[in-house]
MIVOLO-237498 format. One record per atom (N, C-alpha, C, O): residue number from 1; residue in one letter; atom name; y, x, z. Coordinates in pm, whole numbers, m for minus. Layout:
r i=NUM	aa=a	at=CA	north=Y	east=X	up=Z;
...
END
This chain:
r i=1	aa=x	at=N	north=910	east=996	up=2086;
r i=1	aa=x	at=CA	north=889	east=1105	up=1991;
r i=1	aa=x	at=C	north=744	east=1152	up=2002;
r i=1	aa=x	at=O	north=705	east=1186	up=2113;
r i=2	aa=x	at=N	north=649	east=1159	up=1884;
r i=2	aa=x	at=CA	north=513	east=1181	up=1913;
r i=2	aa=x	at=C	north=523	east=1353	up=1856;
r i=2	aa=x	at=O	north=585	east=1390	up=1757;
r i=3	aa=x	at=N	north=470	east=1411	up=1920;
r i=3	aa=x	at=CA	north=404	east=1577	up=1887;
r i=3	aa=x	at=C	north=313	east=1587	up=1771;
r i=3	aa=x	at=O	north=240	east=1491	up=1743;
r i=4	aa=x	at=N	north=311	east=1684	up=1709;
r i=4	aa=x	at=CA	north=253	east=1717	up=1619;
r i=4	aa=x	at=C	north=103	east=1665	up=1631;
r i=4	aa=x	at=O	north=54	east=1598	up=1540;
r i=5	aa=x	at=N	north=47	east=1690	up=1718;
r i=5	aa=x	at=CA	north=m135	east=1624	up=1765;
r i=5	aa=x	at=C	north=m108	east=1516	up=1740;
r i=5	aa=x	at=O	north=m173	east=1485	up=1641;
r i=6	aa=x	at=N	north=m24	east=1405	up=1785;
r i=6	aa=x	at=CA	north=m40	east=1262	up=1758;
r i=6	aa=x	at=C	north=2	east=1236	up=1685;
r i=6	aa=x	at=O	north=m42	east=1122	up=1669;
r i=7	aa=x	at=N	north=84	east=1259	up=1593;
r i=7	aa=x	at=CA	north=71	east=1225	up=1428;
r i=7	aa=x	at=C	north=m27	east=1278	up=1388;
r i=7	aa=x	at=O	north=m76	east=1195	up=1311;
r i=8	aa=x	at=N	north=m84	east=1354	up=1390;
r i=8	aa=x	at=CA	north=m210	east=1385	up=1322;
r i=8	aa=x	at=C	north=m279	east=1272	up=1349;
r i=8	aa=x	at=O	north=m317	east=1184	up=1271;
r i=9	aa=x	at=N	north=m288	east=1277	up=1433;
r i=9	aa=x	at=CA	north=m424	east=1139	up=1516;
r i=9	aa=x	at=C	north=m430	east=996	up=1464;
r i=9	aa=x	at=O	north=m520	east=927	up=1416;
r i=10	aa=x	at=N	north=m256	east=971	up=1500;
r i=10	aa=x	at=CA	north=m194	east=861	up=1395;
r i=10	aa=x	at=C	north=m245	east=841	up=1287;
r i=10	aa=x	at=O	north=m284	east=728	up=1261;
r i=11	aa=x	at=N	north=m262	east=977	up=1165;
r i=11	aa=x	at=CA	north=m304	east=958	up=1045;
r i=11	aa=x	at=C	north=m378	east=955	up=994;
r i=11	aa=x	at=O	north=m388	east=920	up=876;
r i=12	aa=x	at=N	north=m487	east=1004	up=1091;
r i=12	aa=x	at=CA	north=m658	east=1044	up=1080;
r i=12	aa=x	at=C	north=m679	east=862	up=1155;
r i=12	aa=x	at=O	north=m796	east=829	up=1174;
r i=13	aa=x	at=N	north=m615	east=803	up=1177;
r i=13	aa=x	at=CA	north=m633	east=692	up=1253;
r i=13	aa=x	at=C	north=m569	east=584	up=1147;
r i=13	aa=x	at=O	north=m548	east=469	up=1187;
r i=14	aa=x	at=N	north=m536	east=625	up=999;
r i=14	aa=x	at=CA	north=m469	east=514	up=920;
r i=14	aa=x	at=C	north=m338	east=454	up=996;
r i=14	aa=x	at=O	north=m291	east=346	up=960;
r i=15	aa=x	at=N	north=m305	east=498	up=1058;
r i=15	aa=x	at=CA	north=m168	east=379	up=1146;
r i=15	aa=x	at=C	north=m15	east=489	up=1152;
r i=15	aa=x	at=O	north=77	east=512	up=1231;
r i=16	aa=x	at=N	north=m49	east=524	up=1048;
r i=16	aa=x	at=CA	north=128	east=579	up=1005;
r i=16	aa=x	at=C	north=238	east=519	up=1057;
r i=16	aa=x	at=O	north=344	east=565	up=1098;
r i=17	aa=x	at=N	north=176	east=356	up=1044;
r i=17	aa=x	at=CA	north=317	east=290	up=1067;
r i=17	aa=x	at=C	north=338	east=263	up=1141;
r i=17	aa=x	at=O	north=404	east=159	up=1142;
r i=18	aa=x	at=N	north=296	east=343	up=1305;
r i=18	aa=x	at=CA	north=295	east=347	up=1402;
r i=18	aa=x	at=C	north=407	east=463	up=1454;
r i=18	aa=x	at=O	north=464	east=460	up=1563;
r i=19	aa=x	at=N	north=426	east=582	up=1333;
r i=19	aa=x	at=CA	north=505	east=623	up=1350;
r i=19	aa=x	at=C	north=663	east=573	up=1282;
r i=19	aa=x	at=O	north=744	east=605	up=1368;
r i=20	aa=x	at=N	north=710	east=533	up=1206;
r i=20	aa=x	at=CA	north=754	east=497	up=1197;
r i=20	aa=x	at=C	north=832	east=354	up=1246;
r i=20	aa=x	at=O	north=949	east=316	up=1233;
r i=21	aa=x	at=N	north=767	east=322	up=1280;
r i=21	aa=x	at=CA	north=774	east=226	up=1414;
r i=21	aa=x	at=C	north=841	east=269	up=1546;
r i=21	aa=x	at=O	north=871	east=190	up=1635;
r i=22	aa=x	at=N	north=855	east=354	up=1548;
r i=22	aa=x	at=CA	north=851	east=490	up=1683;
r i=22	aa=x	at=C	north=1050	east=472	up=1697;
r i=22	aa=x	at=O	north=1134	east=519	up=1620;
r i=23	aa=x	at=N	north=1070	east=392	up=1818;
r i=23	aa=x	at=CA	north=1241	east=401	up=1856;
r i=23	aa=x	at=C	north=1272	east=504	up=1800;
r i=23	aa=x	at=O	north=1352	east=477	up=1710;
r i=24	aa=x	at=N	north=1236	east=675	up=1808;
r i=24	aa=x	at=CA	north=1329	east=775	up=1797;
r i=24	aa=x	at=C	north=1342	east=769	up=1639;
r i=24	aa=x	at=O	north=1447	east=793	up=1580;
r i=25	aa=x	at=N	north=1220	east=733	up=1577;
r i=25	aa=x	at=CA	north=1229	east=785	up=1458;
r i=25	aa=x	at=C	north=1335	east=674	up=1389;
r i=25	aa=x	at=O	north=1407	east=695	up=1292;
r i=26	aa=x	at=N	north=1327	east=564	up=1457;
r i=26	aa=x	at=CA	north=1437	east=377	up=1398;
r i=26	aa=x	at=C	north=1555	east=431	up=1471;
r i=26	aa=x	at=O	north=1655	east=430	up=1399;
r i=27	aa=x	at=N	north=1575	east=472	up=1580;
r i=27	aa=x	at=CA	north=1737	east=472	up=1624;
r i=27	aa=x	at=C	north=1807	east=599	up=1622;
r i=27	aa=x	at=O	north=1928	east=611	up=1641;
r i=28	aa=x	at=N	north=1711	east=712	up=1595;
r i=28	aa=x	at=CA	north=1802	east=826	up=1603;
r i=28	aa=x	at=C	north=1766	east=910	up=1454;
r i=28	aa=x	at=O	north=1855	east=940	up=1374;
r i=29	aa=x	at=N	north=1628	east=940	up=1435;
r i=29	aa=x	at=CA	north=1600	east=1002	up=1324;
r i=29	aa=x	at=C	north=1701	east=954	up=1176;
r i=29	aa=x	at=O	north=1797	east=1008	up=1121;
r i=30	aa=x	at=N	north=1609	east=807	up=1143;
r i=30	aa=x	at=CA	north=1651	east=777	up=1036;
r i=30	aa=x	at=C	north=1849	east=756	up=1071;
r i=30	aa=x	at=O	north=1932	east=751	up=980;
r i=31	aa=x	at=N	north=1867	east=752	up=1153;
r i=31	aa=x	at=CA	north=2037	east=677	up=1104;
r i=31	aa=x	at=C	north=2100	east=816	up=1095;
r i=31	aa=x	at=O	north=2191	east=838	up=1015;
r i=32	aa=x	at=N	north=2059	east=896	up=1165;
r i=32	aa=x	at=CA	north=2099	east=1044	up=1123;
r i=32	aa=x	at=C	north=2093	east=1111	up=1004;
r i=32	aa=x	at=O	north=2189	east=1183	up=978;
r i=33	aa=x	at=N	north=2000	east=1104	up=922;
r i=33	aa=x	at=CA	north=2000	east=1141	up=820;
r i=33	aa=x	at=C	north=2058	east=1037	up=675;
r i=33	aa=x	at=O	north=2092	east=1075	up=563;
r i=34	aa=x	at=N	north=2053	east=922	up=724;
r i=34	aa=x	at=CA	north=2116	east=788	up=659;
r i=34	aa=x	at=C	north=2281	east=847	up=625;
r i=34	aa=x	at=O	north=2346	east=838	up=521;
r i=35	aa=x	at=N	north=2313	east=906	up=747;
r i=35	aa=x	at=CA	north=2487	east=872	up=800;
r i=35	aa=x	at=C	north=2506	east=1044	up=734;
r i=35	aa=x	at=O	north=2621	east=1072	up=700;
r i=36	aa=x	at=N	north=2435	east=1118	up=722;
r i=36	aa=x	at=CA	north=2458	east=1277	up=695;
r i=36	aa=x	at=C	north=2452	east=1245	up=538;
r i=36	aa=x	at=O	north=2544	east=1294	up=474;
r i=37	aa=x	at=N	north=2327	east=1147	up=444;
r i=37	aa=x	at=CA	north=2386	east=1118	up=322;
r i=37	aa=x	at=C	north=2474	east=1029	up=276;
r i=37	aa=x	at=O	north=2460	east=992	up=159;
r i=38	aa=x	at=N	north=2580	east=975	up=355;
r i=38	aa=x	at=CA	north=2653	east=895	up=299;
r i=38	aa=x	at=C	north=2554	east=775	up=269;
r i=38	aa=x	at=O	north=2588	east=721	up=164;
r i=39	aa=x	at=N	north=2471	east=732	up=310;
r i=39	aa=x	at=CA	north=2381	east=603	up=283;
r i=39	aa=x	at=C	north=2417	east=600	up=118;
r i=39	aa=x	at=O	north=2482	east=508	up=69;
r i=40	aa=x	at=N	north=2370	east=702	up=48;
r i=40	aa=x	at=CA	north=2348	east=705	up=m49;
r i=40	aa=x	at=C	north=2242	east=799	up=m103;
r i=40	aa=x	at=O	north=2235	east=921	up=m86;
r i=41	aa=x	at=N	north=2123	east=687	up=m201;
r i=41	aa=x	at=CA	north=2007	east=751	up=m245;
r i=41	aa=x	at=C	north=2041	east=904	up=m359;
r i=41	aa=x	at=O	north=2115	east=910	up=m458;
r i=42	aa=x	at=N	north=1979	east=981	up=m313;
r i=42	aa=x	at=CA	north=1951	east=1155	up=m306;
r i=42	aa=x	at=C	north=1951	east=1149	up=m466;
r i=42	aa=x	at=O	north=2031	east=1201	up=m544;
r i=43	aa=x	at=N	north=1859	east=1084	up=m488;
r i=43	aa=x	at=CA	north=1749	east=1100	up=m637;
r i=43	aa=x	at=C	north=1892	east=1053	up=m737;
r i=43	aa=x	at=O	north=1946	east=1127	up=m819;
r i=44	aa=x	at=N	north=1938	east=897	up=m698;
r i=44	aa=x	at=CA	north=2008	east=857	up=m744;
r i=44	aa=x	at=C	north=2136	east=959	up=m834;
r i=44	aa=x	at=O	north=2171	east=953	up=m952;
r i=45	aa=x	at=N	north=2175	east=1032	up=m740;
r i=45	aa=x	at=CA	north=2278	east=1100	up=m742;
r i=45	aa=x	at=C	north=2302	east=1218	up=m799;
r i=45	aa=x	at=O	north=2413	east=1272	up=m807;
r i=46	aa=x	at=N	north=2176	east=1270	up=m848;
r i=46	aa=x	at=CA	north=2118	east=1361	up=m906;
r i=46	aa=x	at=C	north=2121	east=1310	up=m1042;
r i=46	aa=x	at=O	north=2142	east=1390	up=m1133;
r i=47	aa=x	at=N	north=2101	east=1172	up=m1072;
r i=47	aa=x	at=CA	north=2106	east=1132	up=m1208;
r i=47	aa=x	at=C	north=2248	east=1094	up=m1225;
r i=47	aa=x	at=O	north=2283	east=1054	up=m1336;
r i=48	aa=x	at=N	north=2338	east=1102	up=m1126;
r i=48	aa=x	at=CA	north=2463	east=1027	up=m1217;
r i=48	aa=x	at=C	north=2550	east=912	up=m1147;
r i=48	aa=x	at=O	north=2662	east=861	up=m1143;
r i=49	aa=x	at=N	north=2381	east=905	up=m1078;
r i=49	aa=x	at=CA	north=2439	east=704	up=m1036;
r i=49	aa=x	at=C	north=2463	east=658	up=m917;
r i=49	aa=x	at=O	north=2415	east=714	up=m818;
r i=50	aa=x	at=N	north=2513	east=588	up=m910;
r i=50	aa=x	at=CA	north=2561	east=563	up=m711;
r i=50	aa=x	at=C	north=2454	east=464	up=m709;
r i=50	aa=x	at=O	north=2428	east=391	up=m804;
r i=51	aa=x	at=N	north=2392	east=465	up=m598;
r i=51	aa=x	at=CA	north=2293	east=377	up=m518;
r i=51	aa=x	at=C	north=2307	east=339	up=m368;
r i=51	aa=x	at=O	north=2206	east=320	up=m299;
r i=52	aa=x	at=N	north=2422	east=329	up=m322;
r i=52	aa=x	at=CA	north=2439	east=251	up=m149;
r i=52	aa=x	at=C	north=2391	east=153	up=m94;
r i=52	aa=x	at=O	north=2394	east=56	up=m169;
r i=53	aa=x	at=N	north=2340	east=129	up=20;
r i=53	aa=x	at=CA	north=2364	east=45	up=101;
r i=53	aa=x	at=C	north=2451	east=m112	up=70;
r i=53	aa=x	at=O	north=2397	east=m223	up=67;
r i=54	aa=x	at=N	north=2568	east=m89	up=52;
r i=54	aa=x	at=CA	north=2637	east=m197	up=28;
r i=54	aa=x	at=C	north=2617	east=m257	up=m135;
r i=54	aa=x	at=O	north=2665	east=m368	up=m157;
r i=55	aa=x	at=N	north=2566	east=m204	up=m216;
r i=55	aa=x	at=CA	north=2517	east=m248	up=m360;
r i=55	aa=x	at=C	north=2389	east=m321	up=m293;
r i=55	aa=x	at=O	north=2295	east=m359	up=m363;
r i=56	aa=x	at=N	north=2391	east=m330	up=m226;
r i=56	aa=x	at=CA	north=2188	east=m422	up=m198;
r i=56	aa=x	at=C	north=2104	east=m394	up=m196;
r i=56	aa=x	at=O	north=2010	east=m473	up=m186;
r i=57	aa=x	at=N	north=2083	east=m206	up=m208;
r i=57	aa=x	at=CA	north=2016	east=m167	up=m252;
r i=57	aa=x	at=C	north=1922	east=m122	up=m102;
r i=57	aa=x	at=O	north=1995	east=m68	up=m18;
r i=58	aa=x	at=N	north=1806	east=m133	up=m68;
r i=58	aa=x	at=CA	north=1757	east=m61	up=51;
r i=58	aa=x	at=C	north=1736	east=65	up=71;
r i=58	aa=x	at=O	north=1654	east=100	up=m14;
r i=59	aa=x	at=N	north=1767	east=155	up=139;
r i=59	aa=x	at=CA	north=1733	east=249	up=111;
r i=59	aa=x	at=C	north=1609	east=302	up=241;
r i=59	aa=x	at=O	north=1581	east=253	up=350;
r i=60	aa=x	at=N	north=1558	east=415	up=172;
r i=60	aa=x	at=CA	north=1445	east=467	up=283;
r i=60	aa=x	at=C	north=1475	east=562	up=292;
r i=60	aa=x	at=O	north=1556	east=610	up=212;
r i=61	aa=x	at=N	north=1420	east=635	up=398;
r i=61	aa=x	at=CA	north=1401	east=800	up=445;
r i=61	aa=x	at=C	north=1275	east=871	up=399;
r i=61	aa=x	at=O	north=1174	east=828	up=453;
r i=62	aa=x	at=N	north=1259	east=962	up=319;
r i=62	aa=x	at=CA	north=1172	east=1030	up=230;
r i=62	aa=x	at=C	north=1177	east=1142	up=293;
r i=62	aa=x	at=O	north=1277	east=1208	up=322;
r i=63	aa=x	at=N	north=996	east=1175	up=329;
r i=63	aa=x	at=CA	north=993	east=1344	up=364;
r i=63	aa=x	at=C	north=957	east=1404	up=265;
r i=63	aa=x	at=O	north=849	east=1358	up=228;
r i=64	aa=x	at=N	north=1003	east=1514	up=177;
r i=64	aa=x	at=CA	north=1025	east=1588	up=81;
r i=64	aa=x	at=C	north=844	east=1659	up=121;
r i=64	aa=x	at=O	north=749	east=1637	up=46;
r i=65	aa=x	at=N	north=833	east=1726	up=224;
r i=65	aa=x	at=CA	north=696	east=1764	up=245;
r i=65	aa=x	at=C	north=627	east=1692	up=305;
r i=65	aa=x	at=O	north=619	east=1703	up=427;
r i=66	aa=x	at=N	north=549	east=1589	up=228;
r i=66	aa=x	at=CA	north=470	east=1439	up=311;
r i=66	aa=x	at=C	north=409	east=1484	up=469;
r i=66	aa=x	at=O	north=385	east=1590	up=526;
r i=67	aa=x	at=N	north=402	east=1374	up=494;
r i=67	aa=x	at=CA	north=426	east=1363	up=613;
r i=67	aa=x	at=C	north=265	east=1419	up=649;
r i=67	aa=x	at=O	north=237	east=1517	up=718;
r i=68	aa=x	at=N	north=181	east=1338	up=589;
r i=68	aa=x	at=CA	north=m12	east=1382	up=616;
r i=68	aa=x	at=C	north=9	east=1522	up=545;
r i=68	aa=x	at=O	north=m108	east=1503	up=513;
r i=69	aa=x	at=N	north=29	east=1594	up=511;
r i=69	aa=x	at=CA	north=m7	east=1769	up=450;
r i=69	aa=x	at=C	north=78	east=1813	up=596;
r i=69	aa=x	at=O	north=41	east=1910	up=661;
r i=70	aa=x	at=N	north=180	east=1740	up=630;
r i=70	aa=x	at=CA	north=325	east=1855	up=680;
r i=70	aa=x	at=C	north=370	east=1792	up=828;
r i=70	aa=x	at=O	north=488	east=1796	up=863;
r i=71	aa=x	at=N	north=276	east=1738	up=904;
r i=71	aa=x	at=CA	north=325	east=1683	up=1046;
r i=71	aa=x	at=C	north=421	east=1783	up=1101;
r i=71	aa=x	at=O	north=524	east=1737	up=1150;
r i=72	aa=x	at=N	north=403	east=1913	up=1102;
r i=72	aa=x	at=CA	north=511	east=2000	up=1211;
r i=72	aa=x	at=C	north=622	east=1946	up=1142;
r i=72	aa=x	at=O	north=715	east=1936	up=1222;
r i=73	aa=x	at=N	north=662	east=1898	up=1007;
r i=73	aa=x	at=CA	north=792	east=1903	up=951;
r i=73	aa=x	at=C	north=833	east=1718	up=943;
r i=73	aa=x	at=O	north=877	east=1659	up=843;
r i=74	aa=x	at=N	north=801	east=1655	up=1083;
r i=74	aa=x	at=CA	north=803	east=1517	up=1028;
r i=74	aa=x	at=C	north=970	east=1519	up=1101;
r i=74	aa=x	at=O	north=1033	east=1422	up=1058;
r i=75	aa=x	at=N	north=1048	east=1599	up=1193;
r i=75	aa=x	at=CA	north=1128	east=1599	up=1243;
r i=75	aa=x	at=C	north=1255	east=1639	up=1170;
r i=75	aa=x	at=O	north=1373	east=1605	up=1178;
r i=76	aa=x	at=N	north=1169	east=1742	up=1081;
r i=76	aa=x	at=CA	north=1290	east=1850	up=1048;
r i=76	aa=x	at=C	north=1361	east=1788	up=993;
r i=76	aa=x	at=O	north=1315	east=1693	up=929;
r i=77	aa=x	at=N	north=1554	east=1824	up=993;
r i=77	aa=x	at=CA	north=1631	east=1712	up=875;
r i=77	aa=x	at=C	north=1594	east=1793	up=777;
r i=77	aa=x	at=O	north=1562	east=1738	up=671;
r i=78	aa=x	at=N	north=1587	east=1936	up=783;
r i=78	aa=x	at=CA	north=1564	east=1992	up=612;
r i=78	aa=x	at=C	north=1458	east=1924	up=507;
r i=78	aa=x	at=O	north=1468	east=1937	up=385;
r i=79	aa=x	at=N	north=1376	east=1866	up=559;
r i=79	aa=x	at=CA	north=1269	east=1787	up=498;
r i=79	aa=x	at=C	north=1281	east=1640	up=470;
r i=79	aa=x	at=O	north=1198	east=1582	up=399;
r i=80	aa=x	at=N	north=1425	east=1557	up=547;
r i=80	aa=x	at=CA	north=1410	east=1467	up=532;
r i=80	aa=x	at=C	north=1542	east=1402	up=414;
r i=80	aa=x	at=O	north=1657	east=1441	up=435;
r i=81	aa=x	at=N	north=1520	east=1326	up=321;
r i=81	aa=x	at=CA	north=1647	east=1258	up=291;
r i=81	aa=x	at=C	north=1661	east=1121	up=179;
r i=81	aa=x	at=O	north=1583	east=1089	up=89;
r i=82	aa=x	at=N	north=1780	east=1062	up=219;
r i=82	aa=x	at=CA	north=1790	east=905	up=211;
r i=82	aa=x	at=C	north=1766	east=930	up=26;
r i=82	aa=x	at=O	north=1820	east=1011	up=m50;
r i=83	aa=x	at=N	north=1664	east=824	up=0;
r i=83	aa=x	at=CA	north=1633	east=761	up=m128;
r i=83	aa=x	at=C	north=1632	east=599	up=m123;
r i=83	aa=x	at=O	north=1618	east=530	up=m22;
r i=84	aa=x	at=N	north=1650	east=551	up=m261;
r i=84	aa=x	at=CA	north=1666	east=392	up=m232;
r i=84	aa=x	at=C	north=1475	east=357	up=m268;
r i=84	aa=x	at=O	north=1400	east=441	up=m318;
r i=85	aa=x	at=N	north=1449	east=267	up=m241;
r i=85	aa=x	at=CA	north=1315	east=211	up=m261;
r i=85	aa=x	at=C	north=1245	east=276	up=m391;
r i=85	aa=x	at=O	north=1128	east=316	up=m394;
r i=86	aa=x	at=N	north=1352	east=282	up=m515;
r i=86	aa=x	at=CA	north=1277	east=253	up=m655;
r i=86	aa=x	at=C	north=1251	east=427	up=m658;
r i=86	aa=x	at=O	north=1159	east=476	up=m723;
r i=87	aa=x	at=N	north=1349	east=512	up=m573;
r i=87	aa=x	at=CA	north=1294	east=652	up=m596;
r i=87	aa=x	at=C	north=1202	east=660	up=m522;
r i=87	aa=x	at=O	north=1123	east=748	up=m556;
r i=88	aa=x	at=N	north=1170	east=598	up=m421;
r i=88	aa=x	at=CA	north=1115	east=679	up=m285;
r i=88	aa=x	at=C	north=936	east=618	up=m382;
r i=88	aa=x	at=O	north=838	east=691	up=m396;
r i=89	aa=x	at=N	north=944	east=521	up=m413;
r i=89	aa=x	at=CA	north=809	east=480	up=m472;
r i=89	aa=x	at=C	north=740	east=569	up=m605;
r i=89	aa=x	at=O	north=621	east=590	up=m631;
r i=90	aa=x	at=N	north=864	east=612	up=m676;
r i=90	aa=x	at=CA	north=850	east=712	up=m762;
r i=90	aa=x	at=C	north=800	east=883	up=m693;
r i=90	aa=x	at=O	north=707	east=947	up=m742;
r i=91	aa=x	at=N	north=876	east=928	up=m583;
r i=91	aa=x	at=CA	north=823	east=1017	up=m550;
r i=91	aa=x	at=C	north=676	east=1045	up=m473;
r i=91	aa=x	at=O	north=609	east=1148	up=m478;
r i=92	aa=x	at=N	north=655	east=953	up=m419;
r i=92	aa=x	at=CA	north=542	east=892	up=m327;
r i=92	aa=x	at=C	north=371	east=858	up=m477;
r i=92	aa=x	at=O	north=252	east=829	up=m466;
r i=93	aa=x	at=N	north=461	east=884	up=m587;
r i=93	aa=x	at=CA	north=345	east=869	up=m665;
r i=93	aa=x	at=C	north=272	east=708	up=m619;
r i=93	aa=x	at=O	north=159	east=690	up=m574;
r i=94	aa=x	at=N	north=370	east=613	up=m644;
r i=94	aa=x	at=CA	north=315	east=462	up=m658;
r i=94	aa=x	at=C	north=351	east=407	up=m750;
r i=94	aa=x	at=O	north=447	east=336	up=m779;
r i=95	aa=x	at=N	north=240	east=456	up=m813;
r i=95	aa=x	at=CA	north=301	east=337	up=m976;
r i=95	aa=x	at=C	north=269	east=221	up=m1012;
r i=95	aa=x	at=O	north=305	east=181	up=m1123;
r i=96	aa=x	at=N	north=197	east=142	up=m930;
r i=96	aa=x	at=CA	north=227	east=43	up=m919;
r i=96	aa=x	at=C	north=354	east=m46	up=m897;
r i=96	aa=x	at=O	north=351	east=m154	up=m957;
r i=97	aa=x	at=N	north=469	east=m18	up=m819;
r i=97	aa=x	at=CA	north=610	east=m59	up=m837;
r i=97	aa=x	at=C	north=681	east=46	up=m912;
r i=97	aa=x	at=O	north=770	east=99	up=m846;
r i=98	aa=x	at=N	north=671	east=78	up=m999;
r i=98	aa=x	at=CA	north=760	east=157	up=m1130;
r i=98	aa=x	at=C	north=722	east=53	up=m1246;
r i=98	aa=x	at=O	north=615	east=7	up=m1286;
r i=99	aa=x	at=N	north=893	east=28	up=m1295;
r i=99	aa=x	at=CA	north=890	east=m81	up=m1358;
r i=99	aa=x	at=C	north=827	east=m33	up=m1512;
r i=99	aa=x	at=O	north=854	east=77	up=m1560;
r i=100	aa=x	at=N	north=750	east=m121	up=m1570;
r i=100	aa=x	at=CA	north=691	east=m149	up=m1714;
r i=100	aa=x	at=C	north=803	east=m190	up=m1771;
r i=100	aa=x	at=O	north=883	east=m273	up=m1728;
r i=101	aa=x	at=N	north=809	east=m101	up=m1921;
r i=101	aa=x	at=CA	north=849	east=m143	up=m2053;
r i=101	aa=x	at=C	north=829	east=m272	up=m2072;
r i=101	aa=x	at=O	north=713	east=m306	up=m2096;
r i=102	aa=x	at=N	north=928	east=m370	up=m2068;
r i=102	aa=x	at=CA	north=890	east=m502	up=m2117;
r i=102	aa=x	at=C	north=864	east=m540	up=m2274;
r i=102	aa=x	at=O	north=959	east=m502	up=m2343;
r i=103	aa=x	at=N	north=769	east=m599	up=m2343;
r i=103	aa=x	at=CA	north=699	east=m585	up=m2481;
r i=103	aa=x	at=C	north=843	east=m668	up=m2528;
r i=103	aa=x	at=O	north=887	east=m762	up=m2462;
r i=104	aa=x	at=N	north=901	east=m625	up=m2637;
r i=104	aa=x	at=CA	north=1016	east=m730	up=m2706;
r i=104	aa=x	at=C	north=938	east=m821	up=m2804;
r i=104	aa=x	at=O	north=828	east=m803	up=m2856;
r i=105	aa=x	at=N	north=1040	east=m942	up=m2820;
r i=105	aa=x	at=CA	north=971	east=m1065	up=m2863;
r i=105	aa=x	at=C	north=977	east=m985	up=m3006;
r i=105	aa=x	at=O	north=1044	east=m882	up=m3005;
r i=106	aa=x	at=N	north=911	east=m1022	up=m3131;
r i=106	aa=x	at=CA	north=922	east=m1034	up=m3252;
r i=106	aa=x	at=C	north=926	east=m1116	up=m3336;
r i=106	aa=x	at=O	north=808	east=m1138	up=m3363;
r i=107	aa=x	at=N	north=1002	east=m1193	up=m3412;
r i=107	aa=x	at=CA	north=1020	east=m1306	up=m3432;
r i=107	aa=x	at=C	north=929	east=m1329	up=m3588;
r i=107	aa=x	at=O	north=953	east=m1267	up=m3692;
r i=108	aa=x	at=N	north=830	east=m1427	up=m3572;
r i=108	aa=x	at=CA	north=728	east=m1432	up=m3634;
r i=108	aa=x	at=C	north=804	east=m1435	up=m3826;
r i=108	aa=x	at=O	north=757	east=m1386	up=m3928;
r i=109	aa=x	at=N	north=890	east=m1489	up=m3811;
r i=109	aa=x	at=CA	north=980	east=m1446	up=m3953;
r i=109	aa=x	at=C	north=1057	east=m1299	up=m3960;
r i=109	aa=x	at=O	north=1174	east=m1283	up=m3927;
r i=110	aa=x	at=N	north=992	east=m1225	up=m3995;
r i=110	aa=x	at=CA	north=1089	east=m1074	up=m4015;
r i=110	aa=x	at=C	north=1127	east=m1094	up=m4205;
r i=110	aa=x	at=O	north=1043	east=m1092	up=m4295;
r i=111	aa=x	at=N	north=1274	east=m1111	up=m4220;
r i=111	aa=x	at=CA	north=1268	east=m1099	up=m4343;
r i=111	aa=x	at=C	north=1344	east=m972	up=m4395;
r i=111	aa=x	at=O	north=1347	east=m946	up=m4515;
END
């Protein structure tokens, strides 16, 4: 478990994924909050739709107050909770994996 100073350090050091990497945060953090949502994505569920684990879907652990603004809160469960990939990339502001409108064919005869 790293203290608030060494996540900082971590992040001022680019190597985040050093925390995450971190036993407590792989064997106790995340399965805790995994097993408290029903291994079902947050975002998902909010729209309607089931997103589990057993659909194929991966899911991640999302800190609601990022982690570089909010180190004291990298522990808290109130801050933390299970999203599947396609939200967690959406909230994380990466739009690069948010899927594009695919252009439809038009078929060069419109009559």
């Amino acid at each position: 478990m790293y203290t608030v100073e060494q996540i900082k350090e971590l992040i001022k050091l680019g190597n985040k994924k050093k925390f995450y990497d971190d036993p407590y945060w792989r064997n106790y953090i995340s399965k805790k909050i995994l097993k408290r949502d029903n291994y079902e994505c947050q975002e998902c569920k909010k729209e309607g739709k089931l997103s589990i684990k057993q659909q194929g879907k991966k899911l991640d652990i999302h800190h609601i107050k990022e982690l570089e603004e909010y180190p004291e809160f990298a522990y808290e469960e109130s801050n933390l909770e299970t999203v599947c990939v396609h939200h967690h990339n959406i909230l994380d502001n990466r739009k690069i994996f948010v899927n594009k409108p695919k252009k439809k064919f038009i078929n060069e005869e419109r009559w």
